[in-house]
C-alpha positions in Angstrom: 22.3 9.7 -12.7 21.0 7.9 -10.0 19.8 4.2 -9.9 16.4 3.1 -9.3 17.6 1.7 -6.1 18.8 4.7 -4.9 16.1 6.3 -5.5 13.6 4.0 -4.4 15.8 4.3 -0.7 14.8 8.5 -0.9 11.1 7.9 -0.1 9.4 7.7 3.2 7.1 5.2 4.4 4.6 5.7 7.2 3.7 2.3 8.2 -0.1 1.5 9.0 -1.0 -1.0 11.5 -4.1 -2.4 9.1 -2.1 -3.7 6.0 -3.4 -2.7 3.1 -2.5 -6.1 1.1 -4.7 -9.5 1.8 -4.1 -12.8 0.4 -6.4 -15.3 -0.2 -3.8 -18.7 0.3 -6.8 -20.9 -1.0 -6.9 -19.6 -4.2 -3.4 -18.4 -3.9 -2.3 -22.6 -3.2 -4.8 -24.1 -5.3 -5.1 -22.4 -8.1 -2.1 -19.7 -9.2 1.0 -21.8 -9.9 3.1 -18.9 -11.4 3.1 -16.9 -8.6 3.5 -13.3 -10.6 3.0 -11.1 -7.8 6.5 -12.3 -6.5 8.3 -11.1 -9.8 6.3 -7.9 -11.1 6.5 -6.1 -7.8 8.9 -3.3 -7.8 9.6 -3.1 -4.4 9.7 -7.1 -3.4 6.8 -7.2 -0.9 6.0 -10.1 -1.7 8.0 -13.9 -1.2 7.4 -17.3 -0.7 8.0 -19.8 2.1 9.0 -23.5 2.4 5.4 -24.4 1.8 4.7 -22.5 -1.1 2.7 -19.8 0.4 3.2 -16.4 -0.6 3.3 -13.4 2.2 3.3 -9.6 2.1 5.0 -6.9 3.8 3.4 -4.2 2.5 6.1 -1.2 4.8 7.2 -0.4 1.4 4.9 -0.9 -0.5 5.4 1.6 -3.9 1.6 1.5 -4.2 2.0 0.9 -8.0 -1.0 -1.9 -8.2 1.3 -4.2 -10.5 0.5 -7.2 -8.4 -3.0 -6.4 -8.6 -2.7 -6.6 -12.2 -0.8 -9.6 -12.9 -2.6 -11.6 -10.0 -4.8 -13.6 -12.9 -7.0 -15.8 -10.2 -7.8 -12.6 -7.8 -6.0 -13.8 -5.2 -5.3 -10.1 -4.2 -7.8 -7.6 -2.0 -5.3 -4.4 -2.4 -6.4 -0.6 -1.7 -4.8 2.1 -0.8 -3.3 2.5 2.6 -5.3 4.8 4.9 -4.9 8.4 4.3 -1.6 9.7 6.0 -0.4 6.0 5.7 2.1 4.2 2.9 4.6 5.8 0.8 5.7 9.7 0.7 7.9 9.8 -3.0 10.7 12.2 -2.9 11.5 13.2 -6.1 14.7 15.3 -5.0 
């Protein structure tokens, strides 16, 4: 049986110049101390730097929404990548 990382490394992603993912650092800095986008996300697009701000590189993003949901101040603008953009699964 395979693991989740090795399957996660079988999908294709077509990378979109436009991001999909936007933060707002205002009400990311000022008002959401846990920072639970960093932990739910699946595929770790998200981190934090020196200063505390959190940045996104949404090239593999899984597209799941998780961060969306557990991003309690709205901090988030996420949508789908473009059509013909983001992740291709491949289930064999």
């Amino acid at each position: 049986m395979l693991k989740v990382e090795d399957k996660l490394g079988r999908n294709v992603y077509k990378v979109d110049k436009e991001g999909h993912i936007r933060i707002n650092q205002e009400i990311c800095r000022t008002k959401c101390a846990p920072k639970y986008c960093i932990f739910v996300c699946p595929a770790k697009v998200y981190s934090l730097d020196e200063k505390g701000d959190v940045h996104s590189n949404p090239d593999g993003c899984l597209e799941c929404g998780a961060c969306v949901i557990a991003c309690l101040e709205e901090a988030l603008d996420w949508h789908y990548p473009r059509a013909g953009f983001g992740v291709q699964y491949r289930l064999s």
